[in-house]
C-alpha positions in Angstrom: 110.2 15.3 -36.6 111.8 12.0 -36.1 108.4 10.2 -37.3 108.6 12.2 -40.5 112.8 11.2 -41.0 110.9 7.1 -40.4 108.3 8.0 -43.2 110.6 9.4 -45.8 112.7 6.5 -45.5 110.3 3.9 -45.4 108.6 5.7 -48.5 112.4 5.4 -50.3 111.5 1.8 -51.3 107.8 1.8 -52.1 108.4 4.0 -54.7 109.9 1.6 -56.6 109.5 0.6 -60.4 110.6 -2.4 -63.0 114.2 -2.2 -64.2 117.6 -1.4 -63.2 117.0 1.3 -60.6 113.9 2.5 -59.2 112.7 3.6 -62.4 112.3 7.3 -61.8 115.3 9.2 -62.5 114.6 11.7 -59.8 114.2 9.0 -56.8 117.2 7.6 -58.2 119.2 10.7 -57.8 117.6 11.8 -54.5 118.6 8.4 -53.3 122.2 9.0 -54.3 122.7 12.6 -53.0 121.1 11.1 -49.1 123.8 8.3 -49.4 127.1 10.6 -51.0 128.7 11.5 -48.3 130.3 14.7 -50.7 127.2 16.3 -50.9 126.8 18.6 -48.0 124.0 19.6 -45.8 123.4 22.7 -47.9 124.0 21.1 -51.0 121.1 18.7 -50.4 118.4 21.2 -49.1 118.7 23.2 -52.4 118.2 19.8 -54.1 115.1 19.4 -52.7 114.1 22.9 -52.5 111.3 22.7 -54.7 109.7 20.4 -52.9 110.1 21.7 -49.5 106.6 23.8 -48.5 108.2 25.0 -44.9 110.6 25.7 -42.8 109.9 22.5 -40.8 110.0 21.0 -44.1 113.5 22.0 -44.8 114.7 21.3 -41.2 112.9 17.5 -41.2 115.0 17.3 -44.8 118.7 18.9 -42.8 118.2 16.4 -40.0 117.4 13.2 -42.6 120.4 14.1 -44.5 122.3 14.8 -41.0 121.6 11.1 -40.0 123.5 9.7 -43.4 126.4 11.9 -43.0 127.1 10.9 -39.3 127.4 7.3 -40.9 130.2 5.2 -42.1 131.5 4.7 -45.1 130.6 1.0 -45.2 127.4 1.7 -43.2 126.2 4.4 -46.8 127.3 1.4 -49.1 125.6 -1.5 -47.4 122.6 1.1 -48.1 123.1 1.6 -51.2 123.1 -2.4 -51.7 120.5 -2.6 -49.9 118.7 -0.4 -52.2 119.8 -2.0 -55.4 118.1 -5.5 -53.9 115.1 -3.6 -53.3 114.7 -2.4 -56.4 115.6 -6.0 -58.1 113.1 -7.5 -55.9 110.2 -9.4 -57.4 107.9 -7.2 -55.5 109.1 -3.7 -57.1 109.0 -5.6 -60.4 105.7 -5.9 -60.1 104.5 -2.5 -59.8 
């Protein structure tokens, strides 16, 4: 479980395209919903229940989202920076 919580957020940045952002509207807003600390546990896993095939699935989602709510506030915006510099990097530009 924790392996697949390591691969969903090392896959965060390699999805990256040109522009402000990541490019796709729907990374962009996944990325925002892991990092607000408003939206709840619940909240989130009906988000992404489209894409969720299992149970495991759901509960490897609950304990990704867990880990960004058990952060600080400063901790989620130093993510979300780092983010943004990802996504400005010349290596995201060029895919």
């Amino acid at each position: 479980m924790k392996l697949l919580i390591v691969l969903m957020l090392a896959a965060l940045p390699l999805l990256c395209y040109a522009g402000s952002g990541s490019g796709c509207q729907l990374l962009d807003d996944v990325v925002e919903k892991t990092i607000d600390p408003e939206v709840s546990l619940s909240e989130y896993q009906q988000y992404l229940q489209e894409f969720l095939d299992s149970d495991a699935d759901q509960e490897a989602v609950g304990e990704f989202k867990q880990c960004f709510l058990n952060q600080s506030n400063e901790t989620l915006q130093n993510f979300d920076l780092m983010m943004k510099i990802i996504y400005d990097s010349p290596w995201c530009r060029a895919f």
